[in-house]
N, C-alpha and C positions, 0 to 999 in steps of 0.2 A: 736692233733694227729700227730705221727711221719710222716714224709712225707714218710719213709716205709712199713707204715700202710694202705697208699694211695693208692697205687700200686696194693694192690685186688679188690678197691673199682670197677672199672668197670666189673669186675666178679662178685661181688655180688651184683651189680644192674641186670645182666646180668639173673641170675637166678631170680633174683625178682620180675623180668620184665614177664620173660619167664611162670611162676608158675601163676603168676594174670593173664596175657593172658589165659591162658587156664581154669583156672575157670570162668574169664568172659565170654569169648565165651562159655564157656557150660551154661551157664546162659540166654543170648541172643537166643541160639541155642532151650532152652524149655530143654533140657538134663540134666542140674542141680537146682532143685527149692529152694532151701536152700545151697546158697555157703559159701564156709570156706574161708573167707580175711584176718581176724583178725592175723592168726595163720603162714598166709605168711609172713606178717610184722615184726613180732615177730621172726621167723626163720631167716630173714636176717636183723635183725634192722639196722645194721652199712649203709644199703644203704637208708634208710632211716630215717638219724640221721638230725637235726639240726649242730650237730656238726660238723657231717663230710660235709657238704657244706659250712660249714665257713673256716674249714682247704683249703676244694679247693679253695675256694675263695682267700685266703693267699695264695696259691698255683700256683696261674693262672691258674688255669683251670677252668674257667668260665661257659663252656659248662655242663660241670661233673656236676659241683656245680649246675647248671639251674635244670638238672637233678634231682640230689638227694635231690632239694629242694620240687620240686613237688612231688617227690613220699613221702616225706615228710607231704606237707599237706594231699594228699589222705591216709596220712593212718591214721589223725586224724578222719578222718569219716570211716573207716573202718569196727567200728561195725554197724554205720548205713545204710551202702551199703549194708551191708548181709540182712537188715532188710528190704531195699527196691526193692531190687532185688527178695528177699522171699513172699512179700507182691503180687507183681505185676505178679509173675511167678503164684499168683493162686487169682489175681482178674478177678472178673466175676461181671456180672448188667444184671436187666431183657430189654429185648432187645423186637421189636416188636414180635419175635415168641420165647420168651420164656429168661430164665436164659440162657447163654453164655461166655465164656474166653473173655477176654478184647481183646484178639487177633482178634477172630471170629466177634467182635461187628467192630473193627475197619476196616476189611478185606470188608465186607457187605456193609459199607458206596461205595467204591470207583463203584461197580456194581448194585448197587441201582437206579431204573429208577427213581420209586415213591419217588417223595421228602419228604412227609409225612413219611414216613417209613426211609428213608436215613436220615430225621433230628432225628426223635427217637433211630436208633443207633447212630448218635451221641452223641446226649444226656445222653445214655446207657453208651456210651465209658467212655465219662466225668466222669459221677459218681465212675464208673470201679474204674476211676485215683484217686479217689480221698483218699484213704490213703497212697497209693504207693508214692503220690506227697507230703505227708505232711510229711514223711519218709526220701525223697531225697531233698528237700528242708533242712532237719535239717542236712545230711549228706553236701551239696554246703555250709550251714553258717559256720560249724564246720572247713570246708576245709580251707575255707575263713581267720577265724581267725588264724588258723594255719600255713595259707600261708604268711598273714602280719608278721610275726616274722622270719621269714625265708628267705625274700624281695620277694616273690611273690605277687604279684599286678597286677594293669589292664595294658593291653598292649594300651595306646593310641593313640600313632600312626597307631594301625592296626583300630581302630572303631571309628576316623578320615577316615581310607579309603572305612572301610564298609557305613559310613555316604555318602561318595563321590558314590560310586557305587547306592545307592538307590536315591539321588538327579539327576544324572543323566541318571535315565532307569526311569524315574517316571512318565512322561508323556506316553511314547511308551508304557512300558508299562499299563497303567491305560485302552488308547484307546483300544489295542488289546484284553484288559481281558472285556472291557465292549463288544466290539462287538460278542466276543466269546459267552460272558455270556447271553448276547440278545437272541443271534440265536441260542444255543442251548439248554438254562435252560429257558428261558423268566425270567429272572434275572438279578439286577444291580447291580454293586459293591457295598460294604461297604466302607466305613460310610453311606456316602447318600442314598446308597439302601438298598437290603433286603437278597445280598448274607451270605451264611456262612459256615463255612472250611468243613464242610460234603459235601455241594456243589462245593467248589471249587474242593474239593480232587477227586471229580465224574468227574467233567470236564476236568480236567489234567488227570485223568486217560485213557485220548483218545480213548474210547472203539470203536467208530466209524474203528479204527485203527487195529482192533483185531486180523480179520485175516490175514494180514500182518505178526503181531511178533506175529508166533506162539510160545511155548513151544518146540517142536521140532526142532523149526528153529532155535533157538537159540542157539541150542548146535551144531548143525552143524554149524552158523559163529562162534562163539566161538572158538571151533576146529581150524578151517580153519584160522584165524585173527592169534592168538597163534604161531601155527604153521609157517607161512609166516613171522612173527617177532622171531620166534627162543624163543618163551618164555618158560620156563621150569615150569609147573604147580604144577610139582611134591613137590616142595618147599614149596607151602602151601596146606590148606584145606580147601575143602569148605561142610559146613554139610546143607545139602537140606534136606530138610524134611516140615512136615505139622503138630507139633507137638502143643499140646494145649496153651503150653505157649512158641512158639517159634515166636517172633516178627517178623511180615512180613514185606517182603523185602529182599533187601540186608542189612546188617551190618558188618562191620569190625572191630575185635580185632585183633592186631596186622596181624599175618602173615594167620589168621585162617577168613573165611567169613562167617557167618550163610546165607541162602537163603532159605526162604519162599514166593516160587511164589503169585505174586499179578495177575500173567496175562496183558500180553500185552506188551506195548512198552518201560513202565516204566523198566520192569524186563530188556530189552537188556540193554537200558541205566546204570544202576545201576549197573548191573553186570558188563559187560565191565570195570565200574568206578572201582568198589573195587575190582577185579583183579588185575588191574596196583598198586592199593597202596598195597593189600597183599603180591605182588612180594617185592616191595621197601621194606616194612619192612624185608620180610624173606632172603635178602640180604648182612643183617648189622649186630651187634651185635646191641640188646636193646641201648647198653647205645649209640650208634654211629644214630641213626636213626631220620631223618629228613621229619617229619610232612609236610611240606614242599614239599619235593622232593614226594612224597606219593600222596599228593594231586594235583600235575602235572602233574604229571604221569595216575592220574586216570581220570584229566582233559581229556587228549589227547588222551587217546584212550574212552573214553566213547565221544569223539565229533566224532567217528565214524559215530553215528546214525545221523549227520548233512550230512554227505558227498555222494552226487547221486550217484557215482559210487558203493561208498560199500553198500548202501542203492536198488540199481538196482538187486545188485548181490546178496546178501547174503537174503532179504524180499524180492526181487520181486516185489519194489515198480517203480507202471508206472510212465513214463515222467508226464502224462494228472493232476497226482494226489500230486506227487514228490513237486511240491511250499509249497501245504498244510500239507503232510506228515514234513517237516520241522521247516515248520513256528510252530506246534502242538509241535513240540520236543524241538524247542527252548524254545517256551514258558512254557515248563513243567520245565526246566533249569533258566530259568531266574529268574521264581519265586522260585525254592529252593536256590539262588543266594541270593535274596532280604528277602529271611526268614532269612536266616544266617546272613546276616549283620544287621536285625534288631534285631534279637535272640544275638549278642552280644554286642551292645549297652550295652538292661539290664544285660546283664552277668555281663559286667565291671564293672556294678553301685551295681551287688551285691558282687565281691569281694572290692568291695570301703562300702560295710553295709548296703545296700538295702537288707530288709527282709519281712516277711510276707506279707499283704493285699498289702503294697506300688509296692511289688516285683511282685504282681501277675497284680494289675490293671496296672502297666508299662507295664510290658509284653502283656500285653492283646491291651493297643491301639497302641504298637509300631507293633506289630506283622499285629493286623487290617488294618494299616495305611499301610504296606509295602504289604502284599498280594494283599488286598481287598475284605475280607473275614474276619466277626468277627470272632473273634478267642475265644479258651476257656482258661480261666484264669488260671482252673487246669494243663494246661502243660506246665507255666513256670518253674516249677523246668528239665523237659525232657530236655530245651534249653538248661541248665545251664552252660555249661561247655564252657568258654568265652576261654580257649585256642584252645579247637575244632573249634572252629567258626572259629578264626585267622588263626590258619595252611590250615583250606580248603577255606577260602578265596584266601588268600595268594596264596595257592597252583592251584586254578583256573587264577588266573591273570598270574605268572607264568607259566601254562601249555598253555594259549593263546599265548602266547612268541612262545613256543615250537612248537605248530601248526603250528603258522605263519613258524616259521623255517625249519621246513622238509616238510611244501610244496613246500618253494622255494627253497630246497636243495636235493627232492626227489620228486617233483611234485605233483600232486592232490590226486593220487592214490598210495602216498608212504607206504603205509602198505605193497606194494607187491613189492616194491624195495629192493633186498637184503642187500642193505647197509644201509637200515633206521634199520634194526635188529643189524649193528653194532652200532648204535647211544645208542638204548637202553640198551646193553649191557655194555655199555658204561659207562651209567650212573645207573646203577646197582650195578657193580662193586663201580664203586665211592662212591655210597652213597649221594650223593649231587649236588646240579645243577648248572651247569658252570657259572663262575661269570659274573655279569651279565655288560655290557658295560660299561667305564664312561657316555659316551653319551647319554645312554639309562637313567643310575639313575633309583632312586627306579620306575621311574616311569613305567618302560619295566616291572613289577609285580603287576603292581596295580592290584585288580578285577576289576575295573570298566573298566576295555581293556574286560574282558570277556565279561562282560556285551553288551559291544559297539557288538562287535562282534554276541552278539545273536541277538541284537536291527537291525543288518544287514540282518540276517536271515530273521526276523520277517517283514522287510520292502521288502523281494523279493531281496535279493544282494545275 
């Protein structure tokens, strides 16, 4: 390719990018049940050519090249993403009161007192998954092969670090998930006990906690947080709704967030989090956009829900109750911390050829072993995507950096200092997060700094 040829190339990744975002999130959101991928690919092939990331590569432009290499392999699963994303937008399982959206079974688990019934919609979920999984799974191995000819590969050194983050939270946390689980389930961890992820996801679900983070309340800090940082919401979209096949929770595609209330504490948390990254993204141009910065950003202000003062003022939460309301939030974070670094372990080991039964029973005791909660086998292909894992690892050790920083640079209560809003502005504009010290070295990023950090919480610091 002429090196004048080159020169559009981040334009039409720019549009390629832009076109799959929005059918994905209409996907996510339950708004599109059969998406059209295939036909994006096809409309801009040159961004995602083989070819044209070997030219950048001869080119020095490494970054580009990273780029158009990945969207390279995603688009050798392309027809199977429409396949799986179609499947799952309309799986259903009988559930204990009756036939249900995979959505609705899974939503039930988290406010379920009755364990009998909380384990049968698990059970219900599972089955749900189980074409949808066998669907995306063919769509991760396709990617896979297509990514090794292109030099996509496992990122080792990031799942070296997710490895260090679950060795070092492993005992704190083991101790506080078993005492939780004693005193509020009459249940012991997995392996040795007899917990399991319907269970856990009930108990992190802090219902205890409820009225606290109302629904309401939420959009007034919300509001208010924004606001005091100068943030411009108008940038991106967030589509709320309660739709059959729209996945609960927060989710983010690019600059766009699907939210489907789950209720409660979880929802501040998570929204606050994909906030800060839909900003990041809708900041840059696609090709310019750093996963990274995204997931630091979504670090630092979703550790709101850690800090008393925002936590006094915006929920209402008392001094008497404030150790426990914390210690509940860390520990909801810590273990979606320890899911992800164990969720890419096997990622790596499946763009390295790990497939089928191997792919799933891996998944299944690595996932056990880092929760403590068996897990179901059917939702390792969900994990799959071993570069998500890296950039929100990455992006929480990072954002630990960042906290620590404009505490000491803006005090406890820096969200309401007006010049923490030029910080973030700051690095919005930029696009990317200030380089990081010699002194510090990679290590100023690890997650295993966040981790430390929650393991403080959880200890009363």
């Amino acid at each position: 390719m002429e090196e004048s040829g080159l020169e559009v190339v981040p334009d039409e990744v720019d549009a390629l990018v832009r076109s799959l975002d929005e059918e994905r999130a209409r996907s996510v959101a339950g708004q599109e049940l059969e998406p059209a991928l295939t036909s994006l690919y096809a409309a801009h092939s040159r961004a995602a050519h083989k070819a044209t990331a070997a030219a950048l590569r001869e080119a020095k432009r490494p970054d580009l090249a990273a780029v158009v290499a990945r969207l390279r392999a995603e688009r050798a699963g392309a027809g199977r993403e429409e396949a799986w994303r179609a499947a799952e937008g309309s799986a259903s399982a009988r559930g204990p009161d009756g036939l249900a959206p995979l959505a609705d079974l899974e939503l039930a688990i988290l406010r379920e007192k009755d364990r009998e019934r909380r384990l049968e919609f698990g059970k219900a979920a599972a089955l749900a998954l189980e074409r949808p999984a066998a669907l995306r799974e063919a769509m991760l191995e396709a990617r896979a092969l297509a990514g090794a000819e292109v030099g996509v590969g496992p990122d080792w050194p990031a799942v070296v670090s997710a490895d260090r983050l679950l060795s070092e939270s492993d005992d704190a946390y083991g101790e506080v998930l078993a005492f939780r689980a004693r005193r509020d389930l009459s249940l012991s961890p997995s392996p040795a006990g007899d917990m399991r992820r319907a269970d856990l996801l009930h108990l992190l679900a802090l219902g205890p906690w409820d009225g606290l983070f109302r629904r309401s309340g939420l959009e007034y800090a919300v509001r208010a947080t924004v606001r005091s940082l100068r943030l411009d919401l108008d940038r991106i979209r967030i589509d709320e709704g309660r739709r059959a096949a729209q996945w609960p929770g927060v989710h983010r595609v690019g600059p766009r967030l699907s939210f489907r209330p789950r209720g409660g504490a979880g929802d501040w948390q998570d929204l606050l989090e994909g906030l800060a990254g839909a900003l990041s993204a809708a900041h840059v141009p696609p090709h310019r956009r750093d996963p990274v910065l995204g997931g630091a950003m979504g670090w630092l202000l979703g550790s709101l829900v850690l800090e008393p003062r925002w936590l006094a003022e915006h929920a209402q939460v008392e001094r008497r109750v404030m150790p426990d309301v914390r210690r509940d939030l860390a520990l909801r974070r810590l273990f979606a911390l320890r899911a992800k670094a164990a969720a890419l372990r096997v990622a790596a080991e499946v763009e390295r050829g790990l497939s089928g039964a191997a792919w799933r029973q891996g998944y299944r005791e690595a996932l056990t072993r880092a929760t403590g909660a068996a897990w179901d086998a059917v939702r390792a292909s969900r994990d799959g995507d071993a570069l998500e894992h890296a950039a929100a690892l990455a992006g929480a050790g990072a954002g630990r950096r960042l906290r620590e920083e404009v505490r000491e640079r803006y005090d406890e209560d820096w969200w309401r200092n007006p010049r923490a809003a030029e910080l973030w502005a700051g690095l919005l504009a930029a696009g990317a997060l200030p380089e990081v010290r010699e002194a510090e070295g990679q290590g100023g990023r690890e997650p295993a700094g966040a981790a430390r950090e929650l393991l403080q919480v959880l200890e009363g610091k």
